[in-house]
C-alpha positions as CSV (number, residue, x, y, z in Angstrom):
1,X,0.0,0.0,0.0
2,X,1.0,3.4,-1.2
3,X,1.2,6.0,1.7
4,X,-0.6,8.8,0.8
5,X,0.0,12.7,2.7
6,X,-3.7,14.2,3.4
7,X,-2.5,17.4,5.4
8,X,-0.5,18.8,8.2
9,X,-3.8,17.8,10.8
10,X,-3.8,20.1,13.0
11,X,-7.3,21.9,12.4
12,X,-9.9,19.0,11.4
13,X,-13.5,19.2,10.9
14,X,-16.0,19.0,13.6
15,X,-19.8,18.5,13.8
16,X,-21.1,20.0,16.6
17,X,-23.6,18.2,18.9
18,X,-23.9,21.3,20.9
19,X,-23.9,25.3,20.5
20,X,-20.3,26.0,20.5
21,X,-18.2,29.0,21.6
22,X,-15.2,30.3,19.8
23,X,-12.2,29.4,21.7
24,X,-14.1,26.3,23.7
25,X,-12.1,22.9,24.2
26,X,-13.8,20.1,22.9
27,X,-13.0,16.8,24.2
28,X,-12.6,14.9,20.5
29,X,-12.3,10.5,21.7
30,X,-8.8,10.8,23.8
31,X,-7.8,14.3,22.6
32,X,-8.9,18.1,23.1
33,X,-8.9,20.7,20.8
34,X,-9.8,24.5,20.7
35,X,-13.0,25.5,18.8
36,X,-11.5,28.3,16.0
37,X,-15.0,30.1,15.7
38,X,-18.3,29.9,17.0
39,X,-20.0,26.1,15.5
40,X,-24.2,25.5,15.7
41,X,-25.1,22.4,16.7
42,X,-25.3,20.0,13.7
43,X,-22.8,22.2,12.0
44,X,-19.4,21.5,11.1
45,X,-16.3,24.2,11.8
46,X,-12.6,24.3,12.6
47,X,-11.0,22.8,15.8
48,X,-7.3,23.3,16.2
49,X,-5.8,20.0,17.5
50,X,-2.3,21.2,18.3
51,X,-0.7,24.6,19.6
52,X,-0.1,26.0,22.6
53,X,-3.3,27.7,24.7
54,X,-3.8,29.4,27.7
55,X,-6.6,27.6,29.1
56,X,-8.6,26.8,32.7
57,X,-7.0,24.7,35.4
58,X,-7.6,23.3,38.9
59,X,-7.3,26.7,41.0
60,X,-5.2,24.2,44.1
61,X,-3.4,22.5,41.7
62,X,0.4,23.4,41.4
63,X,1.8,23.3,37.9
64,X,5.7,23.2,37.0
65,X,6.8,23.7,33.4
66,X,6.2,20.3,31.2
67,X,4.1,19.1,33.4
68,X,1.2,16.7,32.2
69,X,-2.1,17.9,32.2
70,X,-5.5,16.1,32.1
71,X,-8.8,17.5,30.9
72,X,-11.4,17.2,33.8
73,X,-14.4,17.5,31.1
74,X,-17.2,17.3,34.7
75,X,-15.3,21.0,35.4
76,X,-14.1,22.2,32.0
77,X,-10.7,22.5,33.1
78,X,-7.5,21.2,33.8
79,X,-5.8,19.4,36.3
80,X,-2.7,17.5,37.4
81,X,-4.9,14.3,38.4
82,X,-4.9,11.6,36.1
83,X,-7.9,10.0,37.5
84,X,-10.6,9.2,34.4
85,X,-9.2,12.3,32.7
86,X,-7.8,12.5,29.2
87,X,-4.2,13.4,28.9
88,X,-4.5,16.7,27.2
89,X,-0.7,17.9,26.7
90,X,2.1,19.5,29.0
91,X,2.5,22.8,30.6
92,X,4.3,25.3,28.7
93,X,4.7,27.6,31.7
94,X,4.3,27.2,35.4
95,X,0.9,28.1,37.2
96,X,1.2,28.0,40.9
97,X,-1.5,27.9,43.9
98,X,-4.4,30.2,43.1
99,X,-3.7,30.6,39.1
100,X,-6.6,29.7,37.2
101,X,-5.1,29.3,33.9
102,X,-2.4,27.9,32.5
103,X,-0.4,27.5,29.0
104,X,-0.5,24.1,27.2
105,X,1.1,22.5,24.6
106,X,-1.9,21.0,23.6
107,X,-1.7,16.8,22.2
108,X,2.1,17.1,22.5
């Protein structure tokens, strides 16, 4: 079989099955990714599926540079607990006690 190069992948297609807000992570099977624009529900638009965000985490949770981070999908954000989270990426940056954000290298 002939391999055959589709492109780079790192904004697919997604069909909403919810009202979606530009700049909302999506949990996509095992992997997040960053809603480009606003998407209706039923419709299909641009998520970006690798890049580095700033995005919601754990207020307590105490986060050193390449760190890994979980998405908690119950919270919408992220934490440092595995748990039945899905590994999302690594931190970029630190984010100490009381931050509640954090940069990710998202699917790294």
């Amino acid at each position: 079989m002939t391999t055959k190069y589709i492109m780079s992948g790192e904004v697919i297609d997604y069909v909403a099955t919810g009202t979606i807000t530009s700049g909302q992570v999506i949990l996509i099977g095992n992997r997040i990714g960053v809603a480009l624009a606003p998407i209706a529900n039923g419709s299909t638009g641009a998520v970006r599926m690798l890049g580095v965000f700033t995005i919601a985490k754990l207020s307590t949770d105490v986060v050193a540079a390449g760190d890994l981070l979980y998405w908690d999908a119950g919270n919408s954000r992220l934490t440092t607990t595995a748990s039945t989270h899905k590994l999302a990426g690594y931190a970029f940056t630190a984010a100490g006690n009381g931050v509640t954000t954090v940069e990710i290298s998202i699917n790294a």
